[in-house]
Every structure is written in C-alpha cells, then in structure tokens.
Predicted model as a PDB file, atoms N, CA, C, CB and O in Angstrom, pLDDT in the B-factor column:
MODEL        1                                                                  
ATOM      1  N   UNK A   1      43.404  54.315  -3.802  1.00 57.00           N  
ATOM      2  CA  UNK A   1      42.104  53.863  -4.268  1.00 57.00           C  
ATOM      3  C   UNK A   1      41.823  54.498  -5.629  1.00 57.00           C  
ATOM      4  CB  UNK A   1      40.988  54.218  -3.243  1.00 57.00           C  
ATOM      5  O   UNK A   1      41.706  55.711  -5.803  1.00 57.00           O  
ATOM      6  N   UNK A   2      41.738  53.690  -6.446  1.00 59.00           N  
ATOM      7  CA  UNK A   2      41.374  54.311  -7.504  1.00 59.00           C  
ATOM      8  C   UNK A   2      39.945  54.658  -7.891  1.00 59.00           C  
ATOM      9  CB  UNK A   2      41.864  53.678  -8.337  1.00 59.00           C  
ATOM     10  O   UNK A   2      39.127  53.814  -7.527  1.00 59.00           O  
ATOM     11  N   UNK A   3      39.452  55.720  -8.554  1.00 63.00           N  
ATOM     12  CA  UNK A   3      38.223  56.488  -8.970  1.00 63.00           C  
ATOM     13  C   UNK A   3      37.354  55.308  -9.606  1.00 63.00           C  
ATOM     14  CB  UNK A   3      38.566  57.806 -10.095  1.00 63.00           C  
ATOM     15  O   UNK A   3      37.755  54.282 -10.155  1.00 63.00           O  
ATOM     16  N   UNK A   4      35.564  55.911  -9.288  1.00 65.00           N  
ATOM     17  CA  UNK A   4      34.952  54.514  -9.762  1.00 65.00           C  
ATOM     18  C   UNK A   4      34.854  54.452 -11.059  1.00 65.00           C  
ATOM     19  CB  UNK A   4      33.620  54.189  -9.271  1.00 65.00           C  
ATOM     20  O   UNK A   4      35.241  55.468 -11.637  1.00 65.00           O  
ATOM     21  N   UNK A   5      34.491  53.660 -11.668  1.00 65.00           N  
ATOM     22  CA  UNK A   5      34.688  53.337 -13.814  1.00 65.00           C  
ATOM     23  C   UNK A   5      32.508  53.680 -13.762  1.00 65.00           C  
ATOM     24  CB  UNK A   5      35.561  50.249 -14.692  1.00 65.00           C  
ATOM     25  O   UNK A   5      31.702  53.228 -12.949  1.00 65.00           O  
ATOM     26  N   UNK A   6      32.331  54.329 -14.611  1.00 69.00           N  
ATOM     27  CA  UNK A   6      30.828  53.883 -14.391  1.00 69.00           C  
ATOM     28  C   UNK A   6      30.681  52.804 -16.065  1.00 69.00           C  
ATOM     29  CB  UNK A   6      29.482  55.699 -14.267  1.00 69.00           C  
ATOM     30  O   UNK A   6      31.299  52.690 -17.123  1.00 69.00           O  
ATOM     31  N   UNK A   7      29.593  52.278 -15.468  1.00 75.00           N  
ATOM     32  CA  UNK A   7      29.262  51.420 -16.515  1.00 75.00           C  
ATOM     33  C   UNK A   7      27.502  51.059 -16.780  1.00 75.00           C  
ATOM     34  CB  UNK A   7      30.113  50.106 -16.158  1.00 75.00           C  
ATOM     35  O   UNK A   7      26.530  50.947 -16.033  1.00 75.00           O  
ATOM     36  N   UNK A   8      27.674  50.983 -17.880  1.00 80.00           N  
ATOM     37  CA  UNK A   8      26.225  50.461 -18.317  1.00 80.00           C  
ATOM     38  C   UNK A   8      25.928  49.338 -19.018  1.00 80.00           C  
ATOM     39  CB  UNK A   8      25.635  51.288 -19.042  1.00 80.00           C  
ATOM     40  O   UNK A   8      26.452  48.989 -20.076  1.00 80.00           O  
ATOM     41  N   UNK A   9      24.972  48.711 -18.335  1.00 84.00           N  
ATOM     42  CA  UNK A   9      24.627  47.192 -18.985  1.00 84.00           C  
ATOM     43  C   UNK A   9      23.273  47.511 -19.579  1.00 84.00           C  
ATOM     44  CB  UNK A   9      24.516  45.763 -17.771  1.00 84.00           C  
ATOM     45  O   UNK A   9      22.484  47.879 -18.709  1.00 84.00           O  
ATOM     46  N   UNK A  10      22.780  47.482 -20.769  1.00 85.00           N  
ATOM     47  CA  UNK A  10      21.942  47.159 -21.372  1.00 85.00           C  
ATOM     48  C   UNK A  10      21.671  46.293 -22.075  1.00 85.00           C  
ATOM     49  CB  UNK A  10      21.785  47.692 -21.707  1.00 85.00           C  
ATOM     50  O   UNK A  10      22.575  45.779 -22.734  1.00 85.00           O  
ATOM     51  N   UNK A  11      19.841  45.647 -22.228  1.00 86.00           N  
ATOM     52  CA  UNK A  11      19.838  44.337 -22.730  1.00 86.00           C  
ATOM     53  C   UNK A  11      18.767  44.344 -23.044  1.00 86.00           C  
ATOM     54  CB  UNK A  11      20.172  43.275 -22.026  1.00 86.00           C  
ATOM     55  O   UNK A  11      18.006  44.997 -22.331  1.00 86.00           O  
ATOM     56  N   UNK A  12      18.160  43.587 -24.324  1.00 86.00           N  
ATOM     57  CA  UNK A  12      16.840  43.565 -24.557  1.00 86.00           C  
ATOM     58  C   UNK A  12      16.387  43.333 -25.993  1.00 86.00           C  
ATOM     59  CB  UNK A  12      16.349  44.719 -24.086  1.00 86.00           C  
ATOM     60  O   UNK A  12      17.374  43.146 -26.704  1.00 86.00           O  
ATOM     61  N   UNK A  13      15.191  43.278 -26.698  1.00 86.00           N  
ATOM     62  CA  UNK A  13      15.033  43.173 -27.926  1.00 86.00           C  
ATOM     63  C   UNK A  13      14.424  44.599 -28.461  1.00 86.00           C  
ATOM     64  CB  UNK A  13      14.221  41.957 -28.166  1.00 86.00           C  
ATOM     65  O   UNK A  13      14.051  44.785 -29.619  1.00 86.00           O  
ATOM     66  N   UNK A  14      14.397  45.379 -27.616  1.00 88.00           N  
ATOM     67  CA  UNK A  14      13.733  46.889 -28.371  1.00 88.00           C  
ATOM     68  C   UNK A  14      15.326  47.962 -29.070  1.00 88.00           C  
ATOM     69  CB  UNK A  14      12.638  48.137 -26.605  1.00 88.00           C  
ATOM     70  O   UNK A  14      16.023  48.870 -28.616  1.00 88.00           O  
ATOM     71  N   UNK A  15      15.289  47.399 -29.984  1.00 84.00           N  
ATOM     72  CA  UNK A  15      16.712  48.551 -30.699  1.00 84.00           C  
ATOM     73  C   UNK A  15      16.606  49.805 -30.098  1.00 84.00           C  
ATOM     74  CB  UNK A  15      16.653  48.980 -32.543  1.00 84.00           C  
ATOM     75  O   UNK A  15      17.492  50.411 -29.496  1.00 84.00           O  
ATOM     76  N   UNK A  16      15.179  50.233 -30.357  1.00 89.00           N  
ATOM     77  CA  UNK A  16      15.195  51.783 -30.378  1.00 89.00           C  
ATOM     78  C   UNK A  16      15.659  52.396 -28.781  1.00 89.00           C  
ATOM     79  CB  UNK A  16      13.503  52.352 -30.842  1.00 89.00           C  
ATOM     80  O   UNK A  16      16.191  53.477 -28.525  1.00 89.00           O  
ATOM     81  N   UNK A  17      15.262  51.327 -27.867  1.00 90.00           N  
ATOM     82  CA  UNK A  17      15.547  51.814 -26.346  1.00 90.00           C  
ATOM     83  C   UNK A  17      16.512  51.620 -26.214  1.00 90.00           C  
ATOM     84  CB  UNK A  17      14.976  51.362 -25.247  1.00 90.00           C  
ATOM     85  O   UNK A  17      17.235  52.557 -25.877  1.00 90.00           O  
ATOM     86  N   UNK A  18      17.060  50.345 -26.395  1.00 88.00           N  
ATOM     87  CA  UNK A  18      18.683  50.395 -26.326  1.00 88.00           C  
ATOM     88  C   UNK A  18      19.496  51.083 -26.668  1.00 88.00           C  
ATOM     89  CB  UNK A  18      19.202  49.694 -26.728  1.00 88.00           C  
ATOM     90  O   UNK A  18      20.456  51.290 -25.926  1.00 88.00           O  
ATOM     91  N   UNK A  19      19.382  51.806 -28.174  1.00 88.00           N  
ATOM     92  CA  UNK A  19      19.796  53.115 -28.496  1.00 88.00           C  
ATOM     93  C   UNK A  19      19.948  54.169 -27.952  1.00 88.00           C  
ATOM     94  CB  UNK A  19      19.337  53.449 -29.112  1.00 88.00           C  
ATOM     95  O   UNK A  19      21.034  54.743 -28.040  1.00 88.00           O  
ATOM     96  N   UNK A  20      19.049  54.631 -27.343  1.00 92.00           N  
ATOM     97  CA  UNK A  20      17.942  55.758 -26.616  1.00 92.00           C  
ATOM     98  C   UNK A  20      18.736  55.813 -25.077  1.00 92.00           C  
ATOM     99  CB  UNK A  20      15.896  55.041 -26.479  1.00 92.00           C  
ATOM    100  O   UNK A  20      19.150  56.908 -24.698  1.00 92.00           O  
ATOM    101  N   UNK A  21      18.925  54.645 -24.244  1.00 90.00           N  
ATOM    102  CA  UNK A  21      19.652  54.303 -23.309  1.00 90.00           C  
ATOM    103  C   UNK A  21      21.244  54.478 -23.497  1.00 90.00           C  
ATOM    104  CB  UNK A  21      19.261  53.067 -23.068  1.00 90.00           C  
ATOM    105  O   UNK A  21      21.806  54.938 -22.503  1.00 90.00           O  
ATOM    106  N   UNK A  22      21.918  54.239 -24.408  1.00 87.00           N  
ATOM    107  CA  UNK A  22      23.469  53.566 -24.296  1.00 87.00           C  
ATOM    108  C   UNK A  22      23.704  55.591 -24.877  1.00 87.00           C  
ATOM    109  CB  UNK A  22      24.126  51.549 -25.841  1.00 87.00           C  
ATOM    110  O   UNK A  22      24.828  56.057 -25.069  1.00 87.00           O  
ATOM    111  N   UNK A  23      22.215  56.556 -25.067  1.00 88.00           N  
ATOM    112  CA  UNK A  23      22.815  57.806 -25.860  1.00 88.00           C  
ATOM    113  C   UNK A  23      22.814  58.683 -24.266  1.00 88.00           C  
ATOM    114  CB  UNK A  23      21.590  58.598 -27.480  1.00 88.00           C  
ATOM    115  O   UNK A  23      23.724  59.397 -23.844  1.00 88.00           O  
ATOM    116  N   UNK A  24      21.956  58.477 -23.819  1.00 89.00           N  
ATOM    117  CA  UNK A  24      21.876  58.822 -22.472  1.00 89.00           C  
ATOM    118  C   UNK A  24      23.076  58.777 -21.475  1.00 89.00           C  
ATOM    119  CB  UNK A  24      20.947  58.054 -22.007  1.00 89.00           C  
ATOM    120  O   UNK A  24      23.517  59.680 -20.764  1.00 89.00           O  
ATOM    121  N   UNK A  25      23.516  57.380 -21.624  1.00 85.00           N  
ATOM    122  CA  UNK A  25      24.577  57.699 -20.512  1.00 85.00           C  
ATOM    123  C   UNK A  25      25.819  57.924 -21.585  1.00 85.00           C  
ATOM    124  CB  UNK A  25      24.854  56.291 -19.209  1.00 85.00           C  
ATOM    125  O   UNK A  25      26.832  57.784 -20.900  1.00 85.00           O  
ATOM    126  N   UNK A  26      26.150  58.164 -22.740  1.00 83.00           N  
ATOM    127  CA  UNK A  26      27.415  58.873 -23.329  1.00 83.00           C  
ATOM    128  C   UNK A  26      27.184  60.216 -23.231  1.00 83.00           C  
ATOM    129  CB  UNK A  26      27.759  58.543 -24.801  1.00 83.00           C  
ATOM    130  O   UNK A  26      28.217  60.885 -23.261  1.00 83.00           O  
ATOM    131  N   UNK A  27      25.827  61.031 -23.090  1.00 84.00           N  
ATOM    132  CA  UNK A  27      25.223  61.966 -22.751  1.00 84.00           C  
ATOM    133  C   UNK A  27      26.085  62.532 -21.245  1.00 84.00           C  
ATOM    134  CB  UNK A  27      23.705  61.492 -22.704  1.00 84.00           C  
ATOM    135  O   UNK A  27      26.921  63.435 -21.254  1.00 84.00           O  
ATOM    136  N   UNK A  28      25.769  61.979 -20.357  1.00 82.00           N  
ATOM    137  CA  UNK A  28      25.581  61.656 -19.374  1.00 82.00           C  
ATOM    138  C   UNK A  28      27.809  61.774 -19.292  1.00 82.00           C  
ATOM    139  CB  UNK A  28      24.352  60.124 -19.266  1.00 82.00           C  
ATOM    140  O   UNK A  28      28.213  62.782 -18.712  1.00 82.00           O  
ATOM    141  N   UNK A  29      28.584  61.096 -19.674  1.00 79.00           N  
ATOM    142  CA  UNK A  29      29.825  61.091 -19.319  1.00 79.00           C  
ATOM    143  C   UNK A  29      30.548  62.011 -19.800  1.00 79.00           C  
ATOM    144  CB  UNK A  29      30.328  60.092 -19.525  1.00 79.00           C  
ATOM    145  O   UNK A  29      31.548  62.599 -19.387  1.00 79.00           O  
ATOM    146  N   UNK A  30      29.615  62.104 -21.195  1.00 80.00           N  
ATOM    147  CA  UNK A  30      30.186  63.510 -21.866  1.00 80.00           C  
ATOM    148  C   UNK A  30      30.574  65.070 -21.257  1.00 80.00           C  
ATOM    149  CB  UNK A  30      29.190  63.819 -22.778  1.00 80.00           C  
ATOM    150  O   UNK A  30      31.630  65.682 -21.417  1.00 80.00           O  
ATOM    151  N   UNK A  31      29.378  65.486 -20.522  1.00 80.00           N  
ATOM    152  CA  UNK A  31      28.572  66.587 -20.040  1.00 80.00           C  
ATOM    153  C   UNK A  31      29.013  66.685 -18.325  1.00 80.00           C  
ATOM    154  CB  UNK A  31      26.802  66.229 -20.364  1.00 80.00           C  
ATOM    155  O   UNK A  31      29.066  67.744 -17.698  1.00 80.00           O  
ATOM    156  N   UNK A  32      29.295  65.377 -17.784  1.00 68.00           N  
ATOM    157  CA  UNK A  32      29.415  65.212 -16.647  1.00 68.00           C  
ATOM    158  C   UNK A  32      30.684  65.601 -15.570  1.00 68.00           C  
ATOM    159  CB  UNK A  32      29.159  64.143 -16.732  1.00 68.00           C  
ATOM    160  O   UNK A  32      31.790  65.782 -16.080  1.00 68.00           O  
ATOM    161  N   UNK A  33      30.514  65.759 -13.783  1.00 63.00           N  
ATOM    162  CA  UNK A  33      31.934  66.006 -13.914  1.00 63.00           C  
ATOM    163  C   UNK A  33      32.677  64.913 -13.891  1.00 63.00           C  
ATOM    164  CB  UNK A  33      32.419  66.813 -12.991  1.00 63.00           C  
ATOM    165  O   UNK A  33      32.434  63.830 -13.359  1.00 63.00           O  
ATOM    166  N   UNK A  34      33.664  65.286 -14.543  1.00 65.00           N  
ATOM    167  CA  UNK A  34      34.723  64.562 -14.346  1.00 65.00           C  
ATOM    168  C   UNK A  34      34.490  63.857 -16.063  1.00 65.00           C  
ATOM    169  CB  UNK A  34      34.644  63.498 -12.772  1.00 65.00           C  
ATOM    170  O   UNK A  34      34.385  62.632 -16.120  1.00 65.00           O  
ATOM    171  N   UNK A  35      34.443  64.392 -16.945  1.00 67.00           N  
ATOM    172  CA  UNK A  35      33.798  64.589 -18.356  1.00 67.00           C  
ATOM    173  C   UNK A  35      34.707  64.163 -19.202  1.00 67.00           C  
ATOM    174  CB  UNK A  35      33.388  65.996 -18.756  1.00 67.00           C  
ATOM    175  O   UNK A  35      35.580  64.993 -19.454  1.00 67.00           O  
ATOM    176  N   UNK A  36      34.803  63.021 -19.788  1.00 63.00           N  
ATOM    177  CA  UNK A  36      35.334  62.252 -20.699  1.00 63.00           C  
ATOM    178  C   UNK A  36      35.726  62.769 -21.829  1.00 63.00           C  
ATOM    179  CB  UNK A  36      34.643  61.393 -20.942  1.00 63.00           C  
ATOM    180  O   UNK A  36      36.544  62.292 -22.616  1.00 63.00           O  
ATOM    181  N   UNK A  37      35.044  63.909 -21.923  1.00 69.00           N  
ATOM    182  CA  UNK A  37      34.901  64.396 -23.912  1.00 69.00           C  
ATOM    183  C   UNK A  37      33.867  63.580 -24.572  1.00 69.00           C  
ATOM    184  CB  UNK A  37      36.512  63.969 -25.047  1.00 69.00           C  
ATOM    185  O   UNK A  37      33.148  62.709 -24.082  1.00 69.00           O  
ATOM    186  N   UNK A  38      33.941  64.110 -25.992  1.00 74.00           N  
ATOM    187  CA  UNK A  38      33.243  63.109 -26.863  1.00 74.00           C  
ATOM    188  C   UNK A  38      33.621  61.775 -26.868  1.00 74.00           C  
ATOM    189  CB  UNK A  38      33.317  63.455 -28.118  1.00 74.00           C  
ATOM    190  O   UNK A  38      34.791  61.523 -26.580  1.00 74.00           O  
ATOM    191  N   UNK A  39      32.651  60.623 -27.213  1.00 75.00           N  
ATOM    192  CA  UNK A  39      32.723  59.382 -26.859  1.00 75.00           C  
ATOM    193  C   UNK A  39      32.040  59.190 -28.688  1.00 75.00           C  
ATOM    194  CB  UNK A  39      31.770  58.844 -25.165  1.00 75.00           C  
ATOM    195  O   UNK A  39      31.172  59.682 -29.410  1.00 75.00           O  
ATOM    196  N   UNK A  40      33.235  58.036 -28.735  1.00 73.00           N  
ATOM    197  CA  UNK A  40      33.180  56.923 -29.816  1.00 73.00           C  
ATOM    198  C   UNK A  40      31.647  56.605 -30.057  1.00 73.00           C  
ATOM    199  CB  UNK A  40      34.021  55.504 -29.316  1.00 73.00           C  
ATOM    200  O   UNK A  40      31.201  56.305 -28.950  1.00 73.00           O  
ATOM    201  N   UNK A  41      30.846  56.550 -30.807  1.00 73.00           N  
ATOM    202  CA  UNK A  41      29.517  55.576 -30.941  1.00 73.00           C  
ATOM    203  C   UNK A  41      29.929  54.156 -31.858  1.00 73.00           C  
ATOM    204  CB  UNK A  41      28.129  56.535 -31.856  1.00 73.00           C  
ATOM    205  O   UNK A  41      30.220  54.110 -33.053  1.00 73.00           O  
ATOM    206  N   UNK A  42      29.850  53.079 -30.916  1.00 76.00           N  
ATOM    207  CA  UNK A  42      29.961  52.034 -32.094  1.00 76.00           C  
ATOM    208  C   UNK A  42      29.009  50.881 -31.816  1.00 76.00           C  
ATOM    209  CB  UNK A  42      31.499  51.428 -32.259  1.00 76.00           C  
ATOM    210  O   UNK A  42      29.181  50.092 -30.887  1.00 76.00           O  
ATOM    211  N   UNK A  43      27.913  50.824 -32.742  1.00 77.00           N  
ATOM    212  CA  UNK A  43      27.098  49.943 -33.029  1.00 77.00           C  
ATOM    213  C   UNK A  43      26.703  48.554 -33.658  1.00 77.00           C  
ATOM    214  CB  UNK A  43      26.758  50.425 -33.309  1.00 77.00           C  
ATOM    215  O   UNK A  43      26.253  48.455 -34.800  1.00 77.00           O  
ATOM    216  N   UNK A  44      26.899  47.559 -32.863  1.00 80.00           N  
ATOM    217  CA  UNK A  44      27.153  45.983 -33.997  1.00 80.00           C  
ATOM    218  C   UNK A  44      25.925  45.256 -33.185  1.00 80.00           C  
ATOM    219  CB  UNK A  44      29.187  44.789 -33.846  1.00 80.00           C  
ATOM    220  O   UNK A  44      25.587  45.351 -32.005  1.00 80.00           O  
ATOM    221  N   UNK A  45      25.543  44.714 -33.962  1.00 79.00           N  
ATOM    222  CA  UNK A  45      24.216  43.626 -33.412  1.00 79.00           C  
ATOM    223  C   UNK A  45      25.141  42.087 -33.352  1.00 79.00           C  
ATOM    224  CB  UNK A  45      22.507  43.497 -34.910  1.00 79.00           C  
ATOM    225  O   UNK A  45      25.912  41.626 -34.194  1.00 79.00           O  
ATOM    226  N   UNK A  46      24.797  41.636 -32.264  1.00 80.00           N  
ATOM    227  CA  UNK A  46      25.543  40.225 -32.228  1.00 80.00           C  
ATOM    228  C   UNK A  46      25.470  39.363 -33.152  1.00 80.00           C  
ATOM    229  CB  UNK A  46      25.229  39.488 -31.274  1.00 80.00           C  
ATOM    230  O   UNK A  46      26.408  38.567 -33.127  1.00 80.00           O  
ATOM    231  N   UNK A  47      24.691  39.198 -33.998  1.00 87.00           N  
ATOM    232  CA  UNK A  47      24.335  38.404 -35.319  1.00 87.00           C  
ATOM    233  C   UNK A  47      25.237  38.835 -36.287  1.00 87.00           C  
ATOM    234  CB  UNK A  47      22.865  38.616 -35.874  1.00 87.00           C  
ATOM    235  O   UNK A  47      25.252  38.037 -37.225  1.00 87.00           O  
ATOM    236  N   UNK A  48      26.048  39.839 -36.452  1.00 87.00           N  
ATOM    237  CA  UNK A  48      26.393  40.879 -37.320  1.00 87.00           C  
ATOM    238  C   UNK A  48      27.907  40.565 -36.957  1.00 87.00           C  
ATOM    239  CB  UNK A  48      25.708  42.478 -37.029  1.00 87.00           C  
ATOM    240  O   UNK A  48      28.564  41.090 -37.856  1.00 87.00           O  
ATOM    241  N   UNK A  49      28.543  40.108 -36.284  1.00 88.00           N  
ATOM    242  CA  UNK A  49      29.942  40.023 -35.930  1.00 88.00           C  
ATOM    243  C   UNK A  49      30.345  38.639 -34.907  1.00 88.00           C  
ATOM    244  CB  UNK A  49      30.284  41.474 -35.174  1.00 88.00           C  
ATOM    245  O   UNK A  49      29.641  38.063 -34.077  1.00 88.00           O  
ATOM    246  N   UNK A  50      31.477  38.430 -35.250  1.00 89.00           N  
ATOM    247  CA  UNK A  50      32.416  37.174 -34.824  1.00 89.00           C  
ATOM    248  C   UNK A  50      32.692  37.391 -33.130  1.00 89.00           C  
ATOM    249  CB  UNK A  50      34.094  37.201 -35.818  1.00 89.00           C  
ATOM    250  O   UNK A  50      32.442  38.433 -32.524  1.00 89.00           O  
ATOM    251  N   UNK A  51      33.124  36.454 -32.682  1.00 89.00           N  
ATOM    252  CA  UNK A  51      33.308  36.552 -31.299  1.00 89.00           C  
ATOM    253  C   UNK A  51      34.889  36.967 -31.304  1.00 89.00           C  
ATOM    254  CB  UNK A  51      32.893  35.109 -30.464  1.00 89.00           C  
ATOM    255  O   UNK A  51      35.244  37.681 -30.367  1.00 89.00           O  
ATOM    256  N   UNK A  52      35.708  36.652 -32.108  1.00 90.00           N  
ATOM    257  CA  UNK A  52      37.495  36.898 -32.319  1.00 90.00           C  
ATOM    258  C   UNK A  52      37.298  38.631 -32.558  1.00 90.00           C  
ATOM    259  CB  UNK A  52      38.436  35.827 -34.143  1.00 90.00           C  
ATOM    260  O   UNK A  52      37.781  39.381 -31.710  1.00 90.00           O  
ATOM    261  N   UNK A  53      36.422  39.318 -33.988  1.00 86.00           N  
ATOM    262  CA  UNK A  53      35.988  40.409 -33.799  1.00 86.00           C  
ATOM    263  C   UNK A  53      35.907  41.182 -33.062  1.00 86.00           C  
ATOM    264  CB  UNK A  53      35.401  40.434 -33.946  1.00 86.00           C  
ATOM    265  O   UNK A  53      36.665  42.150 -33.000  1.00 86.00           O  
ATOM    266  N   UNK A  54      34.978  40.960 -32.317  1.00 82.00           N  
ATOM    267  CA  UNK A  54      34.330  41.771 -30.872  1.00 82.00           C  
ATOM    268  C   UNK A  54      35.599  42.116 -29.931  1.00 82.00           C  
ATOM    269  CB  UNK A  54      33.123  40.622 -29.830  1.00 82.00           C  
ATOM    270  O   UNK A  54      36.180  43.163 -29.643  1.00 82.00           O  
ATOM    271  N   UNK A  55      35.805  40.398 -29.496  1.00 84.00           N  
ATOM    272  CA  UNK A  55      37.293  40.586 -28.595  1.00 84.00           C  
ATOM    273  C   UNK A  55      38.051  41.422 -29.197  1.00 84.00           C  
ATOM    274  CB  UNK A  55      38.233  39.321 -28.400  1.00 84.00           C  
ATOM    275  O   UNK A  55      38.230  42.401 -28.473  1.00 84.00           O  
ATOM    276  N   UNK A  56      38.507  41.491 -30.038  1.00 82.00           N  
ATOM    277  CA  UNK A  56      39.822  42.682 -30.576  1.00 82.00           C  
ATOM    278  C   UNK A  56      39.562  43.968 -30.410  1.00 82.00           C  
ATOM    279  CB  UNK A  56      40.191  42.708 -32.138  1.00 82.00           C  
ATOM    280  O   UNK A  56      40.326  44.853 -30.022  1.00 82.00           O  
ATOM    281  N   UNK A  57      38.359  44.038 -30.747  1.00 78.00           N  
ATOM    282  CA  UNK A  57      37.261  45.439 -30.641  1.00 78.00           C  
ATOM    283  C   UNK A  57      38.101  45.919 -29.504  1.00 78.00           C  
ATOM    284  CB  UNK A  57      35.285  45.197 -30.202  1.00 78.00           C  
ATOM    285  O   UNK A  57      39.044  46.706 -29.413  1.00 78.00           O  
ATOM    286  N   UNK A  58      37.186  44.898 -28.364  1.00 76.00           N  
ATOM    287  CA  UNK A  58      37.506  45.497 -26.862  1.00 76.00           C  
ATOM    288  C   UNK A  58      38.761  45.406 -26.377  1.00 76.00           C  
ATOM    289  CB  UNK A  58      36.760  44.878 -25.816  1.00 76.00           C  
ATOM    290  O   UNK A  58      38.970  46.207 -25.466  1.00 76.00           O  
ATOM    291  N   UNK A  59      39.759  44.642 -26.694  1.00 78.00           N  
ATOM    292  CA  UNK A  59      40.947  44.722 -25.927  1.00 78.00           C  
ATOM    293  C   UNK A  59      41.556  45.469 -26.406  1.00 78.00           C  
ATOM    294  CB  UNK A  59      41.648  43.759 -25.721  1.00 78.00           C  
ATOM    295  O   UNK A  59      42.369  45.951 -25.617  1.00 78.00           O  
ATOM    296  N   UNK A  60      41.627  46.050 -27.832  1.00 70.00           N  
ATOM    297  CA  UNK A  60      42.233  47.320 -28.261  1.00 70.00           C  
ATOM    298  C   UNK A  60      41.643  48.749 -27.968  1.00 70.00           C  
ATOM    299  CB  UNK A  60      42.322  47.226 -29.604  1.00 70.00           C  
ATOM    300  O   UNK A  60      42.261  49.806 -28.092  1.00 70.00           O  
ATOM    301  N   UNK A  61      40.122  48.571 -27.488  1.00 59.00           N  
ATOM    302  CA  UNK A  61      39.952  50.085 -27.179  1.00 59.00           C  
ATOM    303  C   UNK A  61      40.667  51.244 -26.638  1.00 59.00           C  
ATOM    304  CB  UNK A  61      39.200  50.135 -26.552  1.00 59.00           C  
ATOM    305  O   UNK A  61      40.630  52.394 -27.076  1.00 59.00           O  
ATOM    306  N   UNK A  62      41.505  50.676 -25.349  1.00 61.00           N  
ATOM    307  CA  UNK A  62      42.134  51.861 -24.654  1.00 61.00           C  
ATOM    308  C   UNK A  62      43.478  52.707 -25.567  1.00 61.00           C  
ATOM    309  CB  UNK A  62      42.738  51.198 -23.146  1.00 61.00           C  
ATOM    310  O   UNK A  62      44.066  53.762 -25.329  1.00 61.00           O  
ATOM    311  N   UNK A  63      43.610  51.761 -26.611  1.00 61.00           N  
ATOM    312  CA  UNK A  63      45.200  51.647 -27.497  1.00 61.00           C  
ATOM    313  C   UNK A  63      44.312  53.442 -28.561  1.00 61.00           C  
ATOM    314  CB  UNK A  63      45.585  49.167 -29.030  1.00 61.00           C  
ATOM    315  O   UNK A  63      45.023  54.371 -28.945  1.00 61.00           O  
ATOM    316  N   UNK A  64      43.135  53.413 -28.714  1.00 60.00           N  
ATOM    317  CA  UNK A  64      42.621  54.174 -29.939  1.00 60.00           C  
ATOM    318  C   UNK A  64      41.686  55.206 -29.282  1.00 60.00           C  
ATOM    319  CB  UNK A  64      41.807  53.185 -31.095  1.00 60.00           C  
ATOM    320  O   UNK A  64      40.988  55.810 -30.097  1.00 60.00           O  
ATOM    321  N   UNK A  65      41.492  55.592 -27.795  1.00 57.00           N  
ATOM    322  CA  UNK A  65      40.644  56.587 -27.261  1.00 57.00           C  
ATOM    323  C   UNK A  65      38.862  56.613 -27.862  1.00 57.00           C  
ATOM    324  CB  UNK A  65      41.481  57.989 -27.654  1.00 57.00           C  
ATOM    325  O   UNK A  65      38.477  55.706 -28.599  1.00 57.00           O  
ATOM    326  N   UNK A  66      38.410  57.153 -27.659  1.00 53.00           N  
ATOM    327  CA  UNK A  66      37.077  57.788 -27.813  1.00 53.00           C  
ATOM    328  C   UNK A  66      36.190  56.820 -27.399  1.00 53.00           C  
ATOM    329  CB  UNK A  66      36.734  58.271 -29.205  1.00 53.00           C  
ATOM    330  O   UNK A  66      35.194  56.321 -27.923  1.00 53.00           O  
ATOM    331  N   UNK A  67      36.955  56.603 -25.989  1.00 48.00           N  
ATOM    332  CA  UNK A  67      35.771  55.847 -24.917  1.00 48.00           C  
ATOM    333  C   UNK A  67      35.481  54.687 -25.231  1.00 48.00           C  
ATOM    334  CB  UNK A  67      34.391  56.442 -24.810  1.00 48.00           C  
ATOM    335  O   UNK A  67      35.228  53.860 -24.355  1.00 48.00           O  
ATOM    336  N   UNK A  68      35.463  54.464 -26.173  1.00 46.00           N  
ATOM    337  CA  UNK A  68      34.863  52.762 -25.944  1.00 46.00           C  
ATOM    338  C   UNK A  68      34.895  51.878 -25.228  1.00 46.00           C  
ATOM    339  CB  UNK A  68      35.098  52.018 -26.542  1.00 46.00           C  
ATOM    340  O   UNK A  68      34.293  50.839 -25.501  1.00 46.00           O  
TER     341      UNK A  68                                                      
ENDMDL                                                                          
END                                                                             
C-alpha cells in the first residue's frame, strides 16, 4: 500500500486567499512529518498561460524536484 499524496484544491476569485491558502499547506508539508523540504512556489493565473504550457509544467515536475 502505498503512503497517502496530500493534496490541495483551491479555487476562487480572491488572489490574496488563494495565496494565503496554497502558503499554508506548503507551510504545512514543509514543517510536517514526513517533511518534504522546501517546496517550489510557482504562480501563473490561467489567463496568463497556454494549456500545452501548463501540461509540460506538470508532467515534467517530478523530472526537476521542489514539489511541484
């Protein structure tokens, strides 16, 4: 059985909470047991980037570390 992944879904039009939220739980994995280390911050507003973009983003994360 493998260990659980935690995850966070956030959603909404308030930047500042969403911010405030997504710092919390890197807070939160950082500090925690079973403690990740420092974690990547990477910030894009959907208006702001391509959907081919994004995808590459994410399917290369595990290839470059710092959590993403």
């Amino acid at each position: 059985m493998s260990p659980a992944v935690p995850i966070a879904y956030l959603y909404g039009d308030d930047d500042f909470g969403l911010d405030r939220g997504a710092a919390d739980v890197a807070a939160t994995l950082e500090t925690g047991a079973g403690s990740l280390g420092p974690l990547e911050h990477w910030r894009v507003r959907g208006d702001e980037i391509d959907q081919a973009a994004l995808a590459e983003r994410v399917a290369t994360a595990p290839l470059f570390g710092g959590g993403t």
